[in-house]
C-alpha positions in Angstrom: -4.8 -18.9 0.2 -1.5 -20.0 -1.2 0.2 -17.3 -3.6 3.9 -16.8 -5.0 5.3 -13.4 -4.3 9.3 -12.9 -5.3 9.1 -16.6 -6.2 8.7 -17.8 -2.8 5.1 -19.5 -1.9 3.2 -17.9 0.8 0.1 -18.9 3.1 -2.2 -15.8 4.1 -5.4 -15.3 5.4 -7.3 -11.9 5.1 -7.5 -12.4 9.1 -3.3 -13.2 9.5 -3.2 -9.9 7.1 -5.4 -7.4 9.3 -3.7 -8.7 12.5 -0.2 -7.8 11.6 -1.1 -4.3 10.0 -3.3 -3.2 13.1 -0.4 -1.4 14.8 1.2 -0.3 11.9 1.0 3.2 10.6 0.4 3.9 7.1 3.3 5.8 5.0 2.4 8.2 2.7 -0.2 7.0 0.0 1.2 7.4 -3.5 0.8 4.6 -6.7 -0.6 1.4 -5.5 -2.5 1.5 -2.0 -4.6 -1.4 -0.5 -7.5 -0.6 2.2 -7.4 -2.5 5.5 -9.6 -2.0 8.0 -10.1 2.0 7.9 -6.5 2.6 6.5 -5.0 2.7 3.6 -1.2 1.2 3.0 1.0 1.5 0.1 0.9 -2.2 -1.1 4.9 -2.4 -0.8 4.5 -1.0 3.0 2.2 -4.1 3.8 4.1 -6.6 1.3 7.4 -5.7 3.4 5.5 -7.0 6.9 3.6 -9.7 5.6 6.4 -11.4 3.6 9.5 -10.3 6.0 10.8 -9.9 2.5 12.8 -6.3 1.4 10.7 -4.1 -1.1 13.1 -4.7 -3.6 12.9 -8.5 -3.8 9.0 -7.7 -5.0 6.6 -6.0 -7.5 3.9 -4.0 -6.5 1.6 -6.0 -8.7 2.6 -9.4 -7.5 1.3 -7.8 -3.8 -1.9 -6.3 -5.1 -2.8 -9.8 -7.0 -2.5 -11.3 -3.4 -4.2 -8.7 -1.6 -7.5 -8.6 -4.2 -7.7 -12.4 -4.3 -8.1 -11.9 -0.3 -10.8 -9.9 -0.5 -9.1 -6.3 0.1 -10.0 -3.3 -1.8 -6.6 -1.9 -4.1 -6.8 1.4 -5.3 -4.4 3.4 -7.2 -3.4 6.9 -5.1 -2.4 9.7 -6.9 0.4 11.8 -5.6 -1.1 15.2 -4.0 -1.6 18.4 -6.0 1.4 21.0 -5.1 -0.3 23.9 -4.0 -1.0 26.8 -5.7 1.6 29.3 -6.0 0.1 32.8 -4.9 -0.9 35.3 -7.1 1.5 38.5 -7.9 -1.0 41.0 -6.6 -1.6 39.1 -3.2 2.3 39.2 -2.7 2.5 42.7 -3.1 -0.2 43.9 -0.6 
């Protein structure tokens, strides 16, 4: 499926797509993830290897457009709760 990401057209097929993630380990999930195979990548981390092109030079959106009209699953990852801070009574013994 042909699809313009940082104004330059790209090719990609949902199988070209799995193949180069397989070996790739996911970053942290925060904002904008996509699901491939049973992981799930920041949609910059996989628009990085699958345009050779610097995060920068892209939007997150323009990645995720590509990545739905694939066939992927996008979700939205929340950053993870901070955990609670203890209470005065357990810090006192």
């Amino acid at each position: 499926m042909r699809c313009v990401i940082a104004r330059f057209p790209f090719d990609f097929v949902a199988s070209e797509v799995e193949a180069l993630m397989a070996n790739v380990k996911p970053e942290p999930a925060t904002g904008p993830c996509v699901v491939i195979g049973r992981r799930t990548y920041p949609v910059k981390q996989v628009g990085e290897i699958i345009t050779r092109q610097d995060r920068r030079d892209f939007t997150a959106l323009e990645v995720t457009r590509a990545l739905r009209r694939l066939g992927f699953t996008c979700v939205n990852q929340a950053a993870p709760a901070p955990a609670p801070a203890p209470a005065v009574g357990d810090l006192l013994g």
